[in-house]
Steps between C-alpha positions, in 0.01 A plus 500: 500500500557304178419684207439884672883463541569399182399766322400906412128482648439876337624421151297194497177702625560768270508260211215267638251847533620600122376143373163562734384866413625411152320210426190649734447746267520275183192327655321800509437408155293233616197419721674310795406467880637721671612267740688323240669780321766577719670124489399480157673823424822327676482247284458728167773751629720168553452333134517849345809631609659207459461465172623856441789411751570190203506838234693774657790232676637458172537875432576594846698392819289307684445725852373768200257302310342353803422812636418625139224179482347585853484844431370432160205270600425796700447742237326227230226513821506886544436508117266251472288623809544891429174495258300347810661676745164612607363135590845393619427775802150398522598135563797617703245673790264167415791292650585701819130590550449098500798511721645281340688221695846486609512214536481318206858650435622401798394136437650497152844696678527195743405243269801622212715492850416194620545312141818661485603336845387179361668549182858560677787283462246217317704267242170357311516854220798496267661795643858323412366600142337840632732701696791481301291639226292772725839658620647532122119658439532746751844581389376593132465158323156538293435321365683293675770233375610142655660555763763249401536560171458893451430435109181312569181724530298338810218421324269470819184612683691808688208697639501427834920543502437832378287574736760378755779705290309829578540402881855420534600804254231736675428378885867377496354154601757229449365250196411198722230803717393655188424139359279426783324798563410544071366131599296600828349804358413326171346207661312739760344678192412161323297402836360805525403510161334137502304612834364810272366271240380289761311806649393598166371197439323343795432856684621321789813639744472127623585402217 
C-alpha cells in the first residue's frame, strides 16, 4: 500500500512516540484535559524538536541531530516533569482508571492517513519549489540555500520541510511521501485542535 511501502514504519514510530511522551510531559506543566493532552503533546513534541532539529543540523549530520532533537524533547519533558513526578503518576492512573478511549487515536491515525491519500500526487501546493529544497534539507542544507543558486540563503517559511526532512533522512520516506504525510499529520492536528476549542468552548461533542 502507498505510503507503508514507502517507508521505515519503526523509525517513524520511534520518532513520532519521542515527540508524544516528550511534549506529554511538557504539559504536565499545565492544567489540560486529559483527553486533550496526548494530541496536544504531539503537537508540542512536533514544534519542539523541530526547532532543535533547525539548531543541532548545522553542527551535526543530519540522521544525528534529528535523533539528537527527538531525543532531546524527550529529556526537556523528563526535566520539566521530574519535580511533579508525583501528580504526573496520579493523573497517569486518572487516565486508565477513566479508561480512557482508544479511539480518539485511532480517529486522528485515520484521519492523518486519509489526508495524506488526498494529498498524493496533487499539483495545487508548490512542491516544484518544495521538494527540491526538502531533499537538499535532509541531506544537511540548514539552513538551507536556493536550490539553484547555492549562494542564496532560502529565505522561506521551512517548518513544515523540516518536518518532512526528518522523514526522508529518518523513515527513509522518499521527499514527495514525507511531504505529504508532514501535511496529513499537521492538518489532522489543526482539526483536532479546532474541535478541542470547539469542545472547550460550547461543551458540546456535537459541536
Amino acid at each position: 500500500m502507498y505510503l507503508f511501502s514507502e517507508l521505515s514504519p519503526l523509525p517513524l514510530l520511534l520518532l513520532l512516540a519521542l515527540w508524544t511522551v516528550g511534549g506529554w510531559l511538557i504539559l504536565s506543566r499545565f492544567e489540560i484535559p486529559a483527553y486533550e493532552r496526548g494530541l496536544l503533546g504531539l503537537g508540542v513534541g512536533l514544534t519542539l524538536s523541530a526547532l532543535l532539529a533547525n539548531l543541532t543540523a548545522r553542527l551535526l549530520p543530519t540522521t544525528i541531530a534529528f535523533w539528537l532533537a527527538g531525543f532531546l524533547t524527550l529529556l526537556i519533558g523528563l526535566v520539566l516533569a521530574w519535580p511533579l513526578k508525583s501528580r504526573i503518576i496520579h493523573h497517569a492512573s486518572r487516565i486508565t482508571n477513566a479508561h480512557l478511549p482508544i479511539t480518539q487515536w485511532v480517529a486522528f491515525a485515520a484521519l492523518a492517513f486519509f489526508l495524506t491519500l488526498i494529498g498524493r500526487g496533487l499539483g495545487i501546493f508548490d512542491d516544484y519549489q518544495n521538494l527540491p529544497q526538502l531533499s537538499s534539507m535532509a541531506l544537511g542544507d540548514i539552513p538551507p540555500h536556493f536550490v539553484y543558486d547555492p549562494r542564496i540563503l532560502w529565505s522561506y517559511h521551512y517548518f513544515l520541510l523540516l518536518v518532512a526532512a526528518q522523514f526522508t533522512r529518518l523513515a527513509e520516506a522518499p521527499p514527495w511521501a514525507a511531504m505529504d504525510l508532514a501535511r496529513g499529520l499537521t492538518l489532522a492536528l489543526t482539526l483536532f485542535y479546532g474541535a478541542f476549542l470547539a469542545h472547550r468552548l460550547t461543551g458540546s461533542r456535537v459541536a
